[in-house]
C-alpha positions as MATLAB code, in Angstrom:
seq = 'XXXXXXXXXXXXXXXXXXXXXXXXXXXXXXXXXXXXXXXXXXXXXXXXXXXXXXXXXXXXXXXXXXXXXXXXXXXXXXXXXXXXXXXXXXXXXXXXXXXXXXXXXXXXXXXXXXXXXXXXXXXXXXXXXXXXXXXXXXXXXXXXXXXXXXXXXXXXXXXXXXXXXXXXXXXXXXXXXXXXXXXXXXXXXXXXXXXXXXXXXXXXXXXXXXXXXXXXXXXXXXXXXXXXXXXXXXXXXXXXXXXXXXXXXXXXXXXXXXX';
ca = [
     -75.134  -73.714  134.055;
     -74.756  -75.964  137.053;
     -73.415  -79.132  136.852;
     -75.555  -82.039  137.997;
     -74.030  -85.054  140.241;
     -74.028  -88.500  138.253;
     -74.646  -91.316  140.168;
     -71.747  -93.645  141.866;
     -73.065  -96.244  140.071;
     -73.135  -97.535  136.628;
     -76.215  -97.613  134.802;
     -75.740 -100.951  134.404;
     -73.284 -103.583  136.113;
     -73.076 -107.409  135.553;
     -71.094 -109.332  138.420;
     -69.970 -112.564  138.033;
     -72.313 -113.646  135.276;
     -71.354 -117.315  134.440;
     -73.961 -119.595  131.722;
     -73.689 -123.103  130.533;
     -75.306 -125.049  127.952;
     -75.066 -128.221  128.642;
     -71.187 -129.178  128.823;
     -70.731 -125.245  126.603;
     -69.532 -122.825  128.896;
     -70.641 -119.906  127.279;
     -69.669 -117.113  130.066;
     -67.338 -117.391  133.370;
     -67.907 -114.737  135.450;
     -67.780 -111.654  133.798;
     -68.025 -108.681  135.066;
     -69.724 -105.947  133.200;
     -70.819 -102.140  133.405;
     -72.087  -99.365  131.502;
     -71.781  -95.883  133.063;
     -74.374  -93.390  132.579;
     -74.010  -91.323  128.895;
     -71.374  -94.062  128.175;
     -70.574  -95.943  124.780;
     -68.681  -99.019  125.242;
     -67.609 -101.567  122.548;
     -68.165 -105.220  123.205;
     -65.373 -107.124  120.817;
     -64.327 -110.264  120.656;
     -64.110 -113.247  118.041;
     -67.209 -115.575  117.241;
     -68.013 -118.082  120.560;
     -66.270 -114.751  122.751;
     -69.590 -114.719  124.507;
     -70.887 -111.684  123.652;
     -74.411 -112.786  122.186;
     -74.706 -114.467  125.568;
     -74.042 -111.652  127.754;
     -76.522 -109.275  125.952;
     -79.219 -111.984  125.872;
     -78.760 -111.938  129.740;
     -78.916 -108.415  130.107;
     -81.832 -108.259  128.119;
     -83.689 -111.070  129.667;
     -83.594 -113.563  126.907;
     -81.578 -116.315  129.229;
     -81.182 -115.789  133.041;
     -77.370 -116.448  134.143;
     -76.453 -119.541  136.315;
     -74.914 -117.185  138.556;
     -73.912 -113.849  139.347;
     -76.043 -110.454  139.755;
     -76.969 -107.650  137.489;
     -77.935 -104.074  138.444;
     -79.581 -101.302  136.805;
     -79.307  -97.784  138.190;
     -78.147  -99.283  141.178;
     -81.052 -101.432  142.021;
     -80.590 -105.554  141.336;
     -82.288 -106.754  138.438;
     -83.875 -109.721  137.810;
     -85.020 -110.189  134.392;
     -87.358 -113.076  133.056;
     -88.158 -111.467  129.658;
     -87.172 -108.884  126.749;
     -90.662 -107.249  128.328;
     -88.853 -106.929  131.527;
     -85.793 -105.234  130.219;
     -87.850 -102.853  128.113;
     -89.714 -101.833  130.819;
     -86.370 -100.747  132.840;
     -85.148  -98.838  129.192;
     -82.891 -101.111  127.816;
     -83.855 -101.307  124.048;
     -82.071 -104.006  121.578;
     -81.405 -102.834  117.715;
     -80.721 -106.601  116.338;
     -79.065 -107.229  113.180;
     -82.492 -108.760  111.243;
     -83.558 -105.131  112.869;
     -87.289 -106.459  113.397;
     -88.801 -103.852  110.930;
     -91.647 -105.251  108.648;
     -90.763 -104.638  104.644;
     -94.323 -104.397  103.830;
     -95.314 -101.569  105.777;
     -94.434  -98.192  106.084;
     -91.301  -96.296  108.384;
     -94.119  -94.855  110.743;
     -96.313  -97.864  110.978;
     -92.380  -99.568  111.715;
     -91.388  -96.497  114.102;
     -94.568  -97.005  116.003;
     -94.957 -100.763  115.861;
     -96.673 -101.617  119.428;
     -96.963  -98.266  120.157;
     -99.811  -97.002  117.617;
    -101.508  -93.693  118.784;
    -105.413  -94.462  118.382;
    -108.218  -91.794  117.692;
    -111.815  -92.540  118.467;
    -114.156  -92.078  115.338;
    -118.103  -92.843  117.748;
    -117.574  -96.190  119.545;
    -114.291  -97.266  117.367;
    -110.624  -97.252  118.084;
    -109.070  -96.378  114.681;
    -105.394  -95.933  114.351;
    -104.133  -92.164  114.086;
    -102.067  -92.048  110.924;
    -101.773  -88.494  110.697;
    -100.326  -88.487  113.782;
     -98.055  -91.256  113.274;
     -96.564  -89.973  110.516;
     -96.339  -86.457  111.685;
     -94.350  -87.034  114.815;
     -92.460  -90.215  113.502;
     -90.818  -87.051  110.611;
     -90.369  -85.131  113.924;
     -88.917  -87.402  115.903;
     -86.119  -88.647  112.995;
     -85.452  -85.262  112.571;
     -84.544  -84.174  116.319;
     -82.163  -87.040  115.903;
     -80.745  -85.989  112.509;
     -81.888  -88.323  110.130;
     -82.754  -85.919  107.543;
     -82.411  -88.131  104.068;
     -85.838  -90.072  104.166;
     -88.550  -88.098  102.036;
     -91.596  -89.034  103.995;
     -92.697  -91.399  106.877;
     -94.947  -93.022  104.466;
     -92.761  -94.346  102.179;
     -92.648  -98.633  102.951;
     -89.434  -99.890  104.887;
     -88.829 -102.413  102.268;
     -87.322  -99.732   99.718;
     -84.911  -98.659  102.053;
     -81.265  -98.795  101.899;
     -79.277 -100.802  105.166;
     -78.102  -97.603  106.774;
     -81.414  -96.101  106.353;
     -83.232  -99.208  107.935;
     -80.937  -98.677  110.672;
     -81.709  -95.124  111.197;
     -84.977  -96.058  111.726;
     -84.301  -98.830  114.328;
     -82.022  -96.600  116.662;
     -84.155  -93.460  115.754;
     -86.998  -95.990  117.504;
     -84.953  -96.501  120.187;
     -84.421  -93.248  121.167;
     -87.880  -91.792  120.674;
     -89.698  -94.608  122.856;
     -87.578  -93.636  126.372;
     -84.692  -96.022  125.934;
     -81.538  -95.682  128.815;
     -79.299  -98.145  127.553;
     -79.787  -98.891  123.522;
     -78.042 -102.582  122.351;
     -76.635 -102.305  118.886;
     -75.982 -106.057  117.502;
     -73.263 -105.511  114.351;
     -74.955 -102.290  113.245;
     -72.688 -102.058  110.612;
     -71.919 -105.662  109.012;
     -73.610 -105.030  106.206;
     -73.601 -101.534  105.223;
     -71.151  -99.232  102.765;
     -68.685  -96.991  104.333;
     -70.839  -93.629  103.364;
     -73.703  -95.463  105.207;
     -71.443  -96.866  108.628;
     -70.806  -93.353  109.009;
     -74.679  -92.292  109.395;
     -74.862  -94.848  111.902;
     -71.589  -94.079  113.550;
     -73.416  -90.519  113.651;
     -76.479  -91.295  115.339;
     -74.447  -93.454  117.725;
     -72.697  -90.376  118.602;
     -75.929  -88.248  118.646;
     -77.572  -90.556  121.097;
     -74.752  -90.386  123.458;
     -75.559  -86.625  123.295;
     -79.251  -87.101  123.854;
     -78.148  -88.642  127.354;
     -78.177  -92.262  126.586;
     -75.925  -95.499  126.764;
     -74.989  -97.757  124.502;
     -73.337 -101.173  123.624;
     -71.722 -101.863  120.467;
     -71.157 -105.263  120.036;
     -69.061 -106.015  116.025;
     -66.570 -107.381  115.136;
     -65.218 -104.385  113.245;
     -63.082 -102.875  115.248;
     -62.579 -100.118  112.788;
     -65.919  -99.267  113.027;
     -66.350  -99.305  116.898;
     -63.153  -97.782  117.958;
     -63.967  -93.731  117.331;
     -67.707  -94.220  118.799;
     -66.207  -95.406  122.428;
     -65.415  -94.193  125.271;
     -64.128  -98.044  126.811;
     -64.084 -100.991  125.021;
     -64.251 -104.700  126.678;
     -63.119 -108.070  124.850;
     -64.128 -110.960  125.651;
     -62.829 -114.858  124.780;
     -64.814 -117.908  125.268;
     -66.610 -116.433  127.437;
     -64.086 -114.536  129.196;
     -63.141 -111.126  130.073;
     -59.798 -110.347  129.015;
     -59.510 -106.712  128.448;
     -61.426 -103.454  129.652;
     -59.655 -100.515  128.445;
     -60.792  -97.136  128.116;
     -60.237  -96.037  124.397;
     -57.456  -93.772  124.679;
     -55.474  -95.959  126.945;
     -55.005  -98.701  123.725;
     -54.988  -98.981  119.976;
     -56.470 -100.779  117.457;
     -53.650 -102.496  116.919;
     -52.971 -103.875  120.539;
     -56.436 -104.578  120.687;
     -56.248 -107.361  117.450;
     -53.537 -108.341  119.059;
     -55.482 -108.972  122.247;
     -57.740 -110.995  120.376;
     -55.264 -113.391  117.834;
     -53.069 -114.180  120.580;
     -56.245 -115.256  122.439;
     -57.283 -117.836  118.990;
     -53.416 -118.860  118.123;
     -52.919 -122.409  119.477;
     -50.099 -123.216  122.301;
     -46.636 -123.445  120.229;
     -44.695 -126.511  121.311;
     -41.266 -125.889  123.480;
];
């Protein structure tokens, strides 16, 4: 089978990114990429910066300065919708899945497939539910019994199954994870390590932004740490440890020791 060219440029690339609020400087220039079929971790400790930098990149804030790029084109985004549109998908911690209804309702929310019954558009449950079982299966989330059971009976890892599995189905390039694992049991971090691993398979990217490195450090292939709002470290994951990497980060929080 041939082998086909990547691109010389990163799928995505943040230069110089610097944001303020007010006298809070939250980021000072960073730079920031994501190559193409890439998983990189985003660590640091709480204020590092790192909910700031993704809410740029996905068009929540725009930067005071510097440039971002996707697939080698600059990128000005004014909007989530924006960043969407381009395939960068967000799974956020609150997950945005509604309890009350059911995983294909959830797996198709904004997306519903309608059917035409005379003059009135009626959704298509049938086929919502037939290729939202399809689609979690490609992806190998096989545990959930039917797309019809209600998202509220779910377990964490399962919820998050069905966020990613989302993700991935709807044409996503670049998928966000925001602490996909804070909350879940070690059986069920390992699902979602899984499916991180399966979606770098599929083709895509992804950012992994925790504060677990434990959890973060077998999924990578690089892993960047920042410190209010810094860059201090961009490593590729075989070229440092876990342990040099807490280091990294305590040294970076351990006030100045008097001469």
């Amino acid at each position: 089978m041939a082998t086909v060219a990547r691109p010389a440029h990163p799928l995505l690339e943040a230069r110089g990114i610097s944001k303020a609020f007010g006298k809070v400087q939250a980021l000072v220039s960073v730079d920031f990429r994501v190559g193409y079929q890439e998983v990189v971790g985003l660590v640091g400790d709480n204020g590092a910066g790192k909910s700031t930098l993704i809410k740029i990149i996905t068009g929540v804030h725009p930067p005071d300065s510097g440039q971002l790029f996707f697939e080698g084109r600059p990128a000005h985004l004014a909007s989530p919708k924006e960043a969407r549109a381009l395939g960068i998908e967000t799974v956020y911690q609150d997950l945005a899945l509604v309890e009350q209804m059911s995983i294909a309702r959830n797996f198709f929310l904004g997306n519903e497939p309608i059917r035409r019954v005379g003059p009135l558009p009626l959704l298509d449950g049938a086929t919502m539910h037939r290729r939202t079982e399809q689609a979690l299966r490609e992806i190998g989330i096989t545990t959930l019994r039917s797309a019809s059971q209600d998202v509220g009976v779910l377990s964490g890892g399962e919820r998050q199954a069905i966020a990613i599995g989302r993700t991935m189905h709807f044409g996503a390039k670049l998928i966000i994870l925001d602490e996909p694992t804070s909350a879940l049991s070690i059986k069920e971090t390992r699902k979602v390590l899984d499916y991180v691993g399966q979606a770098k398979r599929r083709g895509l990217s992804v950012i992994f932004i925790t504060h677990n490195l434990y959890h973060v450090y077998p999924v990578s292939d690089r892993i960047v740490v920042l410190d209010h709002g810094r860059k201090i470290g961009d490593f590729a994951r075989d070229a440092v440890s876990i342990d040099d990497l807490i280091s990294l980060i305590t040294l970076q929080r351990e006030p100045a020791r008097e001469a």
